[in-house]
py3Dmol code that shows the C-alpha trace and the ligand (Angstrom):
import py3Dmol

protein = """\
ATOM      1  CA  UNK A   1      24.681  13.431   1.506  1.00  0.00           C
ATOM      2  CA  UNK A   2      23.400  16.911   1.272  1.00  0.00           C
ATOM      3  CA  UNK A   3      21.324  19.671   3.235  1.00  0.00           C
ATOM      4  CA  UNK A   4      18.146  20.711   2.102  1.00  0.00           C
ATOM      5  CA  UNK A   5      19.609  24.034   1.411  1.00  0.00           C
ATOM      6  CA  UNK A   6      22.217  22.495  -0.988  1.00  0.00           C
ATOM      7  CA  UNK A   7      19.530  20.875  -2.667  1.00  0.00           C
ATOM      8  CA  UNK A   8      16.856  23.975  -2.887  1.00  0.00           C
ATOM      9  CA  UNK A   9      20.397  25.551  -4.610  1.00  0.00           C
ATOM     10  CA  UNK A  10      20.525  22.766  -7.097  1.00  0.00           C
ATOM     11  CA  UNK A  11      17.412  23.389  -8.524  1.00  0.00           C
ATOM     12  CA  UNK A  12      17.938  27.393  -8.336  1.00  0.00           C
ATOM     13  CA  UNK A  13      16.147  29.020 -11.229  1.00  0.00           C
ATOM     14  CA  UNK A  14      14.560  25.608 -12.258  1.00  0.00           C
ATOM     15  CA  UNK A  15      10.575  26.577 -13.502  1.00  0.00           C
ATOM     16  CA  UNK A  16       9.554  23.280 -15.007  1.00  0.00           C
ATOM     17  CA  UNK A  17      10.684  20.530 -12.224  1.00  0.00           C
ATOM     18  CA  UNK A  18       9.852  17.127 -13.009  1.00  0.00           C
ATOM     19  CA  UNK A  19       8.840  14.987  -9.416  1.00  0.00           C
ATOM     20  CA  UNK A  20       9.053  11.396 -10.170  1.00  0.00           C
ATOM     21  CA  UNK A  21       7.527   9.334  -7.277  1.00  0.00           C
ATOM     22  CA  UNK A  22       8.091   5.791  -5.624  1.00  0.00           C
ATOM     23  CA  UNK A  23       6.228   3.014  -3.377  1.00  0.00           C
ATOM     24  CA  UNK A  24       8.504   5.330  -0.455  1.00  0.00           C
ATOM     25  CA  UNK A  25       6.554   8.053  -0.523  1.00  0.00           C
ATOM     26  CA  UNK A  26       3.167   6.265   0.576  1.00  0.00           C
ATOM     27  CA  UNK A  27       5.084   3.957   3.145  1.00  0.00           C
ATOM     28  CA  UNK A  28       4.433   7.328   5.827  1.00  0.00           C
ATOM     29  CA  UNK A  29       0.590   6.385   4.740  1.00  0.00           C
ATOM     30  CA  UNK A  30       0.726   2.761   5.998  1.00  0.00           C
ATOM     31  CA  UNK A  31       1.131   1.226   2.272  1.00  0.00           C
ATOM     32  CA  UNK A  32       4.449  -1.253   2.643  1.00  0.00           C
ATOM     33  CA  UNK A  33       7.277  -0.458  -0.770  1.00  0.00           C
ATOM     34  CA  UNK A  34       8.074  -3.338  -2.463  1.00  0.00           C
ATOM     35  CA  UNK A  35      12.253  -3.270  -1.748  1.00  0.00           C
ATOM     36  CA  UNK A  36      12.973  -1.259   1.416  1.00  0.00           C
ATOM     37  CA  UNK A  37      13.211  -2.918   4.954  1.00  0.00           C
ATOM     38  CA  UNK A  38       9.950  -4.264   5.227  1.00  0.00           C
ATOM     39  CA  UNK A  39       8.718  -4.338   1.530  1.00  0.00           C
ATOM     40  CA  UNK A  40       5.681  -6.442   0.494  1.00  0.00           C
ATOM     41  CA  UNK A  41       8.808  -8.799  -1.744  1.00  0.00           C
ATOM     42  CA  UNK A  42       9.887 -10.368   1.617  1.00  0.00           C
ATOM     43  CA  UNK A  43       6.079 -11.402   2.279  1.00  0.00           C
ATOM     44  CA  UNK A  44       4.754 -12.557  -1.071  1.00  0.00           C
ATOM     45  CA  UNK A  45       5.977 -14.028  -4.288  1.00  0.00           C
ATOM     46  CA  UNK A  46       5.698 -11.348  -7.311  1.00  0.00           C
ATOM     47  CA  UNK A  47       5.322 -13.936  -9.716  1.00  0.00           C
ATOM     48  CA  UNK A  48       1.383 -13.948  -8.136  1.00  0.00           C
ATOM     49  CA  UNK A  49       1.305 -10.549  -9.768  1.00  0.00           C
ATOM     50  CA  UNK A  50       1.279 -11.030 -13.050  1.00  0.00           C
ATOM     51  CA  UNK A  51      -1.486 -10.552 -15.810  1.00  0.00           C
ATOM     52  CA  UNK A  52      -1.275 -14.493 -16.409  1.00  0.00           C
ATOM     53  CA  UNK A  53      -1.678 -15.155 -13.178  1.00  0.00           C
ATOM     54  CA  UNK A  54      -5.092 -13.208 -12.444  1.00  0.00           C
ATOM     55  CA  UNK A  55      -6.309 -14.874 -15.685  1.00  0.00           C
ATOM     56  CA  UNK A  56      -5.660 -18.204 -14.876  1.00  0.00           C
ATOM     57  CA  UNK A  57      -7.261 -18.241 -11.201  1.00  0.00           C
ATOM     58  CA  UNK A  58     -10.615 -17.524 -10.559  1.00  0.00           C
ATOM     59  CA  UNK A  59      -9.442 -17.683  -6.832  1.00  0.00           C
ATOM     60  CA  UNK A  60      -7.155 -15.063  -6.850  1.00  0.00           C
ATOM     61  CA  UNK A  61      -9.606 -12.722  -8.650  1.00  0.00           C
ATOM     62  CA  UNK A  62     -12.410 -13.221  -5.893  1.00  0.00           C
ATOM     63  CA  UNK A  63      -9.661 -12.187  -3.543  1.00  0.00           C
ATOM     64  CA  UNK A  64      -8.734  -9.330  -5.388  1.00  0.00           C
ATOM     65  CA  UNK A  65     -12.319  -8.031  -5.737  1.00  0.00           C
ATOM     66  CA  UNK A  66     -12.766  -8.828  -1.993  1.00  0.00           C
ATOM     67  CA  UNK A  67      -9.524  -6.770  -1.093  1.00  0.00           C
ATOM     68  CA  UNK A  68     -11.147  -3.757  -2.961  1.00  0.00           C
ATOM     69  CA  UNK A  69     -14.421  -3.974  -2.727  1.00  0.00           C
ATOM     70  CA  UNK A  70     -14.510  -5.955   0.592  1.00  0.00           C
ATOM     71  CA  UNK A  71     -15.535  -4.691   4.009  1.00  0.00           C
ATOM     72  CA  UNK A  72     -11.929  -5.073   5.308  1.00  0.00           C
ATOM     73  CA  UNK A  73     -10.201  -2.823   3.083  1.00  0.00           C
ATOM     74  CA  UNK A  74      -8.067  -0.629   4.485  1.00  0.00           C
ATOM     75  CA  UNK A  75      -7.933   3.206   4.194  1.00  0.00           C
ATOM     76  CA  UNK A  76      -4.825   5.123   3.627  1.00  0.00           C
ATOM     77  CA  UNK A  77      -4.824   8.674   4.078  1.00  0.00           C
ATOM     78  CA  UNK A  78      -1.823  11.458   1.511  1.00  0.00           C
ATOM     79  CA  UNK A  79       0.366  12.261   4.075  1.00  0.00           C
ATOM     80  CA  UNK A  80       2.972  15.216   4.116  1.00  0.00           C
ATOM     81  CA  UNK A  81       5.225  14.418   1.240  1.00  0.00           C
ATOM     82  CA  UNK A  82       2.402  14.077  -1.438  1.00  0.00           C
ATOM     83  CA  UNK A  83       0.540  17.519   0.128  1.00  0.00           C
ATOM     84  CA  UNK A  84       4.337  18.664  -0.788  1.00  0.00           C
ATOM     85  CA  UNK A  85       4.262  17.726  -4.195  1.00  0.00           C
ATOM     86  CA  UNK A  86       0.662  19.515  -4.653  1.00  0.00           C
ATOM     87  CA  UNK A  87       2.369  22.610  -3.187  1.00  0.00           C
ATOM     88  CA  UNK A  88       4.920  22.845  -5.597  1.00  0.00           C
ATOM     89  CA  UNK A  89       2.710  22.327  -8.179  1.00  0.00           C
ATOM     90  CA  UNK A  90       0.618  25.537  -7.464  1.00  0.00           C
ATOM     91  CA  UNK A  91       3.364  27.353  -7.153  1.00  0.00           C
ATOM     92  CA  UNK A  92       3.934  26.868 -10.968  1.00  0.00           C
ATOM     93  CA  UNK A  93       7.401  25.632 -10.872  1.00  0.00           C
ATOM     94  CA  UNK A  94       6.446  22.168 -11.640  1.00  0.00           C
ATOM     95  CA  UNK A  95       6.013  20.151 -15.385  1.00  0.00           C
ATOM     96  CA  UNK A  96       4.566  17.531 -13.421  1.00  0.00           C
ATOM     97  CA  UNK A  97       4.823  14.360 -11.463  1.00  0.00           C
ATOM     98  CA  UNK A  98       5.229  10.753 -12.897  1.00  0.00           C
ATOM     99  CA  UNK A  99       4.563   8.534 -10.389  1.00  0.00           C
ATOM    100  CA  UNK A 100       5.041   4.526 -10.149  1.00  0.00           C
ATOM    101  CA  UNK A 101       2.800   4.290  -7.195  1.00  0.00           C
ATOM    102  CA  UNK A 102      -0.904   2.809  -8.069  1.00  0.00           C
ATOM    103  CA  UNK A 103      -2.263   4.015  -4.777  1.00  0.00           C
ATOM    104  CA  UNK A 104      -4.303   7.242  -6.151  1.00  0.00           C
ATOM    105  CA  UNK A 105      -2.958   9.114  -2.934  1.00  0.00           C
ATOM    106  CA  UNK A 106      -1.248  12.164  -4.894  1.00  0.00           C
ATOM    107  CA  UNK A 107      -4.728  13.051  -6.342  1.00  0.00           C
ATOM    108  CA  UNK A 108      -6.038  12.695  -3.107  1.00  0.00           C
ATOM    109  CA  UNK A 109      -3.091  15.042  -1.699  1.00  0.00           C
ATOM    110  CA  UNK A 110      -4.710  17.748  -4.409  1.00  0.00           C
ATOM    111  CA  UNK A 111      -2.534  17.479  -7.187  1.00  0.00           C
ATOM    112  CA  UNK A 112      -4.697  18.140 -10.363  1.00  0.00           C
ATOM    113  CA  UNK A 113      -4.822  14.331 -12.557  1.00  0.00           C
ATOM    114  CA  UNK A 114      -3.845  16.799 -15.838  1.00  0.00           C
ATOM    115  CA  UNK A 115      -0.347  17.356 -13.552  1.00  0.00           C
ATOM    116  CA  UNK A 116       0.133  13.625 -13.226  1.00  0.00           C
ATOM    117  CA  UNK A 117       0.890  10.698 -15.212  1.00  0.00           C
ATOM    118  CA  UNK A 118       0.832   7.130 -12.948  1.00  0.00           C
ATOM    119  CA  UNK A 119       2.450   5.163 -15.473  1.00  0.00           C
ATOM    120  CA  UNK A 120       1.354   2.066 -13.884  1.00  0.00           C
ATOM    121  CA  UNK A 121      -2.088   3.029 -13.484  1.00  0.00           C
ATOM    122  CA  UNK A 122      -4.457   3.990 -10.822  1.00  0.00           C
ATOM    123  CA  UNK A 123      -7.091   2.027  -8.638  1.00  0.00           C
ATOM    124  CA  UNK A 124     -10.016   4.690 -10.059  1.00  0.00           C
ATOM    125  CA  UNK A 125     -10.908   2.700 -12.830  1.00  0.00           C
ATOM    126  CA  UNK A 126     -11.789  -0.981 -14.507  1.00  0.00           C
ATOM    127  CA  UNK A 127     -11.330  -2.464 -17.621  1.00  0.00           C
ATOM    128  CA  UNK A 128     -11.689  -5.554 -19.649  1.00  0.00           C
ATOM    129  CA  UNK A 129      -8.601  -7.424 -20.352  1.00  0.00           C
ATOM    130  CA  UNK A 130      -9.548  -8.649 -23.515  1.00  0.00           C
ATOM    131  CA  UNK A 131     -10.396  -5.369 -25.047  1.00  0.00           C
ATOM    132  CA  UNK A 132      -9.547  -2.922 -22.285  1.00  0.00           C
ATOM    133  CA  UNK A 133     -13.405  -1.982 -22.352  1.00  0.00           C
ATOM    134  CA  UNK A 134     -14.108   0.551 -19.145  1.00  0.00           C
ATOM    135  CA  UNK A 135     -16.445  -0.356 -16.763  1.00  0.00           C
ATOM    136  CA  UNK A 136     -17.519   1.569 -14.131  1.00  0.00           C
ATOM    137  CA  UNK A 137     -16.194   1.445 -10.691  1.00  0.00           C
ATOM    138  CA  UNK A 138     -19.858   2.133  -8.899  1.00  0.00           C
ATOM    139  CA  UNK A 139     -21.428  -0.156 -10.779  1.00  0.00           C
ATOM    140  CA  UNK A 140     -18.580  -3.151 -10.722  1.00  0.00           C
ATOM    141  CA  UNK A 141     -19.208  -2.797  -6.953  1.00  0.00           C
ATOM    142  CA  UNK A 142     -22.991  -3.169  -6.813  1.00  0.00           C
ATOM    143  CA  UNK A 143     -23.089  -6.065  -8.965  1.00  0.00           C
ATOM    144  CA  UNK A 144     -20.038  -7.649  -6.524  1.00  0.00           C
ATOM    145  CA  UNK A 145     -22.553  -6.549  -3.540  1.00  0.00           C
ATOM    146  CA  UNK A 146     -24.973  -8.233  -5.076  1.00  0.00           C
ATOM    147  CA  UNK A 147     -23.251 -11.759  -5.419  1.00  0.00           C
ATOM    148  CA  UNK A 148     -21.172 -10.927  -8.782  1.00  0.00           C
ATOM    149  CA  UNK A 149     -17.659 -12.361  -7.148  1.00  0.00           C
ATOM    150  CA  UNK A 150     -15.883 -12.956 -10.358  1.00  0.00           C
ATOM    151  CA  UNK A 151     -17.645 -10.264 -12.567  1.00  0.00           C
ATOM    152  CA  UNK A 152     -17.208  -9.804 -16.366  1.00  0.00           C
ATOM    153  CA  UNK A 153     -17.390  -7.500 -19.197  1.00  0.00           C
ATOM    154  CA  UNK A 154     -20.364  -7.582 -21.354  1.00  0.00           C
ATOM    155  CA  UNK A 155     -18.048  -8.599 -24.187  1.00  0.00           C
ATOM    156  CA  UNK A 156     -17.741 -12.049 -21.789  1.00  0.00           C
ATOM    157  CA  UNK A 157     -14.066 -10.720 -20.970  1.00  0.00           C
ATOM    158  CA  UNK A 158     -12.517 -10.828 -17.609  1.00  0.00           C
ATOM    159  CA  UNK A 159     -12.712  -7.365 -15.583  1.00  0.00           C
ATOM    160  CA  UNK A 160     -10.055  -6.315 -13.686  1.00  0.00           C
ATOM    161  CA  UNK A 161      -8.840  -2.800 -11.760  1.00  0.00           C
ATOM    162  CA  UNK A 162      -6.904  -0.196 -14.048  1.00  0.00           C
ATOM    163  CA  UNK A 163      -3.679  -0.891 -11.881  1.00  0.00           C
ATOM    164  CA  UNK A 164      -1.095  -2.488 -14.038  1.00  0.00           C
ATOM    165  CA  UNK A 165       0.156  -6.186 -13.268  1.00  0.00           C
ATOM    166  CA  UNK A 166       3.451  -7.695 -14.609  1.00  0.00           C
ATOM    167  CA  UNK A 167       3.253  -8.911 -18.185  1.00  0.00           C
ATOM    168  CA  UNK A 168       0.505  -5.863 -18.886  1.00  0.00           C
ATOM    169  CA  UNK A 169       0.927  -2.760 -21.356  1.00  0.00           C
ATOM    170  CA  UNK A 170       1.745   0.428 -19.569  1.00  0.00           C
ATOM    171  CA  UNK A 171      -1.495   2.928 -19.580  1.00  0.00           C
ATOM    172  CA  UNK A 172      -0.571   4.928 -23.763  1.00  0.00           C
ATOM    173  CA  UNK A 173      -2.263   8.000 -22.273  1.00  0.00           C
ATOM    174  CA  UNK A 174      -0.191   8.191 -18.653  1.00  0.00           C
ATOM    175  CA  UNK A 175       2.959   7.391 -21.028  1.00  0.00           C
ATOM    176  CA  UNK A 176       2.725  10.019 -23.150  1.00  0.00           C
ATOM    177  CA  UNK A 177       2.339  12.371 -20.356  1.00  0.00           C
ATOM    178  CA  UNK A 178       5.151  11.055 -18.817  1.00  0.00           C
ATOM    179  CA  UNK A 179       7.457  11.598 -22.328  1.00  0.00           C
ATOM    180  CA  UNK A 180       5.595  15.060 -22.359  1.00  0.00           C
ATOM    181  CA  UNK A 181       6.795  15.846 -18.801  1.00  0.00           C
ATOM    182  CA  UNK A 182      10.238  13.901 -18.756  1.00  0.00           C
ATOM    183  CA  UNK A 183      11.187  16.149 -22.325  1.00  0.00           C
ATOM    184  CA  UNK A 184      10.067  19.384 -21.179  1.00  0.00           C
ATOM    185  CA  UNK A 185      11.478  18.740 -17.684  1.00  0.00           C
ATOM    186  CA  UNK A 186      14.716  21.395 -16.553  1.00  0.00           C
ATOM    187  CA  UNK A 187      15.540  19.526 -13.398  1.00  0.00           C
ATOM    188  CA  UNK A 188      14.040  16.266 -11.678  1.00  0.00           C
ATOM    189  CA  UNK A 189      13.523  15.562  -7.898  1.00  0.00           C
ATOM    190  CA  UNK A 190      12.683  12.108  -7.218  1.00  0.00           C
ATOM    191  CA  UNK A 191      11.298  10.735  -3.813  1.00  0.00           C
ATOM    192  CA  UNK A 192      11.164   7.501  -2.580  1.00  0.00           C
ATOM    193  CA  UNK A 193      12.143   4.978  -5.193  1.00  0.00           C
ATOM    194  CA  UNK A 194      14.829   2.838  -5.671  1.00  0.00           C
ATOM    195  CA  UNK A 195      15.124   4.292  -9.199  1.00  0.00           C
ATOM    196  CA  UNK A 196      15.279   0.216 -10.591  1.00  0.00           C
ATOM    197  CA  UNK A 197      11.806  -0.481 -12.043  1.00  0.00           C
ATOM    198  CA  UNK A 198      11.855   0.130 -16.079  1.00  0.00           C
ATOM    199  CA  UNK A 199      10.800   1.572 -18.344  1.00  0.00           C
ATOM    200  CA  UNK A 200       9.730   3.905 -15.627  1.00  0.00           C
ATOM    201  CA  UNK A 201      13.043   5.546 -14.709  1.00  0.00           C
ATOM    202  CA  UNK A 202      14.247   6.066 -17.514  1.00  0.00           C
ATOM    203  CA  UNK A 203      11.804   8.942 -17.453  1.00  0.00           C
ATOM    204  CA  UNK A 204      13.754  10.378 -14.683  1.00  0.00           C
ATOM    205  CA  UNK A 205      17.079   9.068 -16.262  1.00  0.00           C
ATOM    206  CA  UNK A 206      16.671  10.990 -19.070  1.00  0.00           C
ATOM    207  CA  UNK A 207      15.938  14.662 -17.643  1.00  0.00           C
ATOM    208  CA  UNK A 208      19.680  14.049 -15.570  1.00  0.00           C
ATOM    209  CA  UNK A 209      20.843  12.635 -19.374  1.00  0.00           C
ATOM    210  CA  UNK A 210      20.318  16.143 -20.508  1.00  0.00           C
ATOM    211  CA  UNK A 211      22.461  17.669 -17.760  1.00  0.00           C
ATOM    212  CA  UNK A 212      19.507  19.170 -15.874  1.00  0.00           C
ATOM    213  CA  UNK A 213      19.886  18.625 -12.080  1.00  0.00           C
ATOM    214  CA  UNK A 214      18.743  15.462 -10.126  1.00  0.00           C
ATOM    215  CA  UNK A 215      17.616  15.685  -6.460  1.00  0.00           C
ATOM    216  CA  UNK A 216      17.247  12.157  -4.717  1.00  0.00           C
ATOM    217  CA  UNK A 217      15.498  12.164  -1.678  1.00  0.00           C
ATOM    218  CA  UNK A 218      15.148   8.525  -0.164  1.00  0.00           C
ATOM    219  CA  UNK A 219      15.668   5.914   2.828  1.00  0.00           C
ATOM    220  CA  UNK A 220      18.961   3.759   1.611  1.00  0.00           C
ATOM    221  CA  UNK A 221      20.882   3.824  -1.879  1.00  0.00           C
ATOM    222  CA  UNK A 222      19.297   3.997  -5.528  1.00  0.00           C
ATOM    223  CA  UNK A 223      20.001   2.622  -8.497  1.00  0.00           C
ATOM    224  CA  UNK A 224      20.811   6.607  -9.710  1.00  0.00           C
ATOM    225  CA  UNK A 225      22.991   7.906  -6.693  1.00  0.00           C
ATOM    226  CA  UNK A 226      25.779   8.588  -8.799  1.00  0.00           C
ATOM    227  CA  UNK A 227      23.803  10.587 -11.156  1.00  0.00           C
ATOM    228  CA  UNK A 228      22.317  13.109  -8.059  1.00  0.00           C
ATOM    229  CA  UNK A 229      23.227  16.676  -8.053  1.00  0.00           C
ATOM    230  CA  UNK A 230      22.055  16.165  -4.406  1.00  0.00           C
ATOM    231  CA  UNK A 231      20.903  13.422  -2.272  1.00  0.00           C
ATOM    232  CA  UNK A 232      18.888  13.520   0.858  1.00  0.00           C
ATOM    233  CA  UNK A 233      18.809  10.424   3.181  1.00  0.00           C
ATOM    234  CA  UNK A 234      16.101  10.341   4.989  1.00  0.00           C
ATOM    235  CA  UNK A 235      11.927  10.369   6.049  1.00  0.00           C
ATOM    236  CA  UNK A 236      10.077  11.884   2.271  1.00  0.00           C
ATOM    237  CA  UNK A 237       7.124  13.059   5.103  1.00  0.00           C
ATOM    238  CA  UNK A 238       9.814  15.210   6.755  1.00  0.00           C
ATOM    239  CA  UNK A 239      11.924  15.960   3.838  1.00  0.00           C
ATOM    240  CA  UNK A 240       9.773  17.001   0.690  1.00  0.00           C
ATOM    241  CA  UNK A 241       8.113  19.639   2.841  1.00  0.00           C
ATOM    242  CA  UNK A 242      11.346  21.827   3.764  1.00  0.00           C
ATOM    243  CA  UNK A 243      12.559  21.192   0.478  1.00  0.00           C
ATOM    244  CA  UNK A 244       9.294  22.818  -0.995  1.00  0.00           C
ATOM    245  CA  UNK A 245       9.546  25.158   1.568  1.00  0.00           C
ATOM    246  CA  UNK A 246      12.460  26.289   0.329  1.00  0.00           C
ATOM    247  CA  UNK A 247      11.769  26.580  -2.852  1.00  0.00           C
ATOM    248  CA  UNK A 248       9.332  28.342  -2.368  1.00  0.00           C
ATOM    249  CA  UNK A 249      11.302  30.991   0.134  1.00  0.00           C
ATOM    250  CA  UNK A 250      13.704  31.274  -3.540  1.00  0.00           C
ATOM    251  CA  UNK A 251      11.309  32.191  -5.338  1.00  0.00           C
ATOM    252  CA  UNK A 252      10.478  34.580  -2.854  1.00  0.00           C
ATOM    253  CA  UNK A 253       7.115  32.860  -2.493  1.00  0.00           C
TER     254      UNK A 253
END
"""
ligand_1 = """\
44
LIG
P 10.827 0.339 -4.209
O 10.116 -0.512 -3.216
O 11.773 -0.315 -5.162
O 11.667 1.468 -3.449
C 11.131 2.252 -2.443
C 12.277 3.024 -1.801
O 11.709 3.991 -0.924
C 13.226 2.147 -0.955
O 14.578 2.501 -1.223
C 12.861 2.500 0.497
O 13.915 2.366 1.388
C 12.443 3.959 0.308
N 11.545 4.455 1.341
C 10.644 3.755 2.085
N 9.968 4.589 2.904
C 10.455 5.837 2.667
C 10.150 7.112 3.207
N 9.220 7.281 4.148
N 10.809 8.186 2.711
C 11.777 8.037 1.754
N 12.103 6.837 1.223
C 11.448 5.763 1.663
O 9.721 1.161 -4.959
P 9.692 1.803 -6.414
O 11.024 2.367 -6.761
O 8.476 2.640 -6.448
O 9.473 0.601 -7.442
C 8.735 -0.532 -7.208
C 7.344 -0.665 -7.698
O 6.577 -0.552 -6.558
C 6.697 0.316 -8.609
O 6.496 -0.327 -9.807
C 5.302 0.587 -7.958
O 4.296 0.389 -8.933
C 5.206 -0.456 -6.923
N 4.542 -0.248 -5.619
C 3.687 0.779 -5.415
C 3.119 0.953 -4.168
C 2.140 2.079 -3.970
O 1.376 2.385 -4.876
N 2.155 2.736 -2.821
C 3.460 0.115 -3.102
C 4.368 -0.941 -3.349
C 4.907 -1.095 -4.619
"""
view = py3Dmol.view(width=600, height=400)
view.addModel(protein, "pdb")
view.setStyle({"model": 0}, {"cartoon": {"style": "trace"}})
view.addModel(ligand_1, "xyz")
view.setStyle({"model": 1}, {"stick": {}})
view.zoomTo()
view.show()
C-alpha cells in the first residue's frame, strides 16, 4: 500500500488523467456495490437483471416502475469522493471520467455530462427496447401517476429506464467517449471498483497497457492490483479528496 503523497507523485506532471469509477464510490451515499462486504449479489439473484428477464415479466416491470417512480424511492445524495472528481475536473487536469455506476450521482456532484461517459447508462432517460425510441422521463411518470403501471412506447414496444441490464448493448455514444477518454488518457486513477466487470475495464486496462501510471484507490483487492503504480486501501469519501488535494497543491493550485 501507498501514501497519498506517493500516489499525488505518481501522477506528477500528468494533464489528461483518466478517473474510472465503481459501485464503491456511491456506497458512502447509501447505494450497496454489487461485490464488497455487503453487496446487493449476497441479497438477490443477478440473473433477475437481465434484459430477458424484464421482458418476460410484466411483474417485475411494475416493480421497477414503482421503485422509480414510486413514493418510496429513496434519495441518495454525491458525497465527498464524486465532489472530488468534479474538482479535478475544473482544475483541467482531467480527460474525463468513465464511470460503471448508473446512479447519475457524479452529475449531481457537478461534473459537466460532456466530461463523463457512464458506459452502462444513466437513470435520466427512457427508451423503447424494441427500437430504443426516447421517451420522456416527465411524461413516463404522469402517465404511471395516472394508472399507466406497465407503460409502452407508441411503437407498442416495451419502455424501460436508460440503465443498462445484462444481455443489453452498451450506450454507442457513452462508448465512444469512453475510447475517446481511455486513448487520450496519460495516467488513470480508479476508485472503487473491483476492476472485474468487462468490457468496462479494459478502458482503464488499456491507459496502464500504454505504460501511463495507475492509481487504485479501493476497500479490499482488485482484479488490477498488480498493474497499480500506487494503491490506496481505504474509505474513496476520505481518500479521493486529499488525493485531489494534492494534486492540486502540485500544480501549485
Ligand atoms: P463492485 O461491486 O464489483 O466493486 C466495488 C468495490 O468497491 C469493492 O471492492 C468494494 O469493497 C469497494 N468499496 C465499497 N465501498 C467503498 C468505499 N467507500 N471506498 C472505496 N472502495 C469501496 O463494483 P464495480 O467494480 O463497479 O462493478 C460492478 C457493477 O456494479 C458495475 O457494472 C455497475 O454498473 C454496478 N453497480 C452500480 C451501482 C451504482 O450505480 N452505484 C451499484 C451497484 C452495482
Amino acid at each position: 500500500m501507498h501514501t497519498i503523497a506517493e500516489a499525488a507523485a505518481a501522477l506528477a506532471g500528468r494533464e489528461r488523467i483518466l478517473v474510472f469509477t465503481g459501485a464503491g464510490i456511491s456506497t458512502e451515499s447509501g447505494i450497496p456495490d454489487f461485490r464488497g462486504p455487503n453487496g446487493v449479489w449476497k441479497k438477490v439473484d443477478p440473473k433477475n437483471f437481465t434484459l430477458r428477464h424484464y421482458v418476460q415479466n410484466p411483474d417485475f416491470r411494475r416493480q421497477r416502475w414503482e421503485r422509480w417512480f414510486g413514493a418510496q424511492r429513496p434519495t441518495h445524495r454525491p458525497n465527498a469522493a464524486h465532489r472530488a472528481v468534479a474538482q479535478l475536473w475544473s482544475t483541467g487536469r482531467m480527460i474525463g471520467c468513465i464511470t460503471q455506476n448508473i446512479d447519475g450521482l457524479h452529475v449531481d456532484g457537478g461534473l459537466p455530462e460532456s466530461a463523463l461517459a457512464e458506459v452502462h447508462g444513466n437513470p435520466r432517460g427512457i427508451m423503447c427496447v424494441d427500437q430504443g425510441h426516447p421517451s420522456k422521463v416527465a411524461e413516463v411518470r404522469e402517465r404511471w401517476q395516472a394508472g399507466e403501471l406497465d407503460p409502452r412506447c407508441d411503437c407498442g414496444s416495451i419502455l424501460k429506464s436508460t440503465v443498462i441490464m445484462f444481455g443489453e448493448n452498451l450506450p454507442p455514444a457513452a462508448t465512444y467517449l469512453a475510447y475517446q477518454f481511455s486513448t487520450s488518457a496519460d495516467a488513470a486513477i480508479a476508485v472503487g471498483s473491483t476492476i472485474s466487470v468487462f468490457p468496462a475495464a479494459e478502458y482503464l486496462l488499456s491507459v496502464a497497457d500504454r505504460r501511463h501510471p495507475l492509481v487504485i484507490l479501493n476497500m479490499g483487492p482488485t482484479d488490477a492490483d498488480e498493474l497499480a503504480t500506487a494503491r490506496l486501501e481505504g474509505k474513496a469519501g476520505d481518500l479521493l479528496p486529499q488525493l485531489i488535494s494534492a494534486l492540486q497543491a502540485q500544480a501549485g493550485g
